[in-house]
C-alpha positions in Angstrom: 10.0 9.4 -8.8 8.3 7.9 -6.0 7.4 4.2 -6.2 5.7 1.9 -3.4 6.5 -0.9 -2.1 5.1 -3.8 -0.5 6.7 -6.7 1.8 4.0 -9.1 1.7 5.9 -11.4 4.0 5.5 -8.5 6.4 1.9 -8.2 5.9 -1.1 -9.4 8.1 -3.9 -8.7 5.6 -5.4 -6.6 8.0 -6.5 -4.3 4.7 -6.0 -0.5 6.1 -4.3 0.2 2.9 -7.1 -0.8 0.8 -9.7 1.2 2.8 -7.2 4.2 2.3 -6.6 3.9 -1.3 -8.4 0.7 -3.0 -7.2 2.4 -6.8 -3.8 1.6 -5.1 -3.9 -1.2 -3.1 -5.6 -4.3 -3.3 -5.4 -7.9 -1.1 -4.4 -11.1 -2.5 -7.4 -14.0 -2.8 -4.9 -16.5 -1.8 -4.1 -15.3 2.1 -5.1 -11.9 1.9 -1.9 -9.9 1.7 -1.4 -6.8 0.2 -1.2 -6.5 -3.2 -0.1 -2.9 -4.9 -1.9 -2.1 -8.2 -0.1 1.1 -8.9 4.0 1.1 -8.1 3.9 4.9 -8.4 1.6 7.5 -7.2 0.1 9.6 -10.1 -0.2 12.8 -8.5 0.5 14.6 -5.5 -3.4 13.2 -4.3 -2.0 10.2 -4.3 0.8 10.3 -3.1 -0.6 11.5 0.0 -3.3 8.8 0.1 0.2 6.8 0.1 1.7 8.2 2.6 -1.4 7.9 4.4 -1.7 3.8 3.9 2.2 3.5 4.9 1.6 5.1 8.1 -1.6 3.6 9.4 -0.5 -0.1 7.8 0.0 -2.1 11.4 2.8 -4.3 10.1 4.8 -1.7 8.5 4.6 -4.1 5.1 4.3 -0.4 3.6 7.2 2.0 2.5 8.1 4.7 -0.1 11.1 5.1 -2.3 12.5 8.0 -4.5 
């Protein structure tokens, strides 16, 4: 099973994941930083869409484990 995670030390709020997936990803109130709503994709849609926000996320807070 695929899960996502999030190093929100790592993150700079800039909110790419969000505009890629905002069913998945979400940005804390307090400073901004990523917050993940959903630990594991549901389907392979979204998985992708994950993929998709760990790539283009500028900090590299993003990653994917099995």
């Amino acid at each position: 099973m695929t899960r996502i995670v999030a190093d929100a030390d790592r993150c700079v709020g800039a909110g790419q994941c969000v505009l890629t997936d905002p069913g998945t990803f979400d940005q804390s109130e307090e400073d901004g930083t990523v917050v993940v709503l959903q630990n594991t994709p549901a389907d392979d849609e979204a998985l992708e869409r994950a993929r998709e926000a760990v790539a283009i996320c500028p900090s590299r807070a993003l990653s994917l484990t099995e």
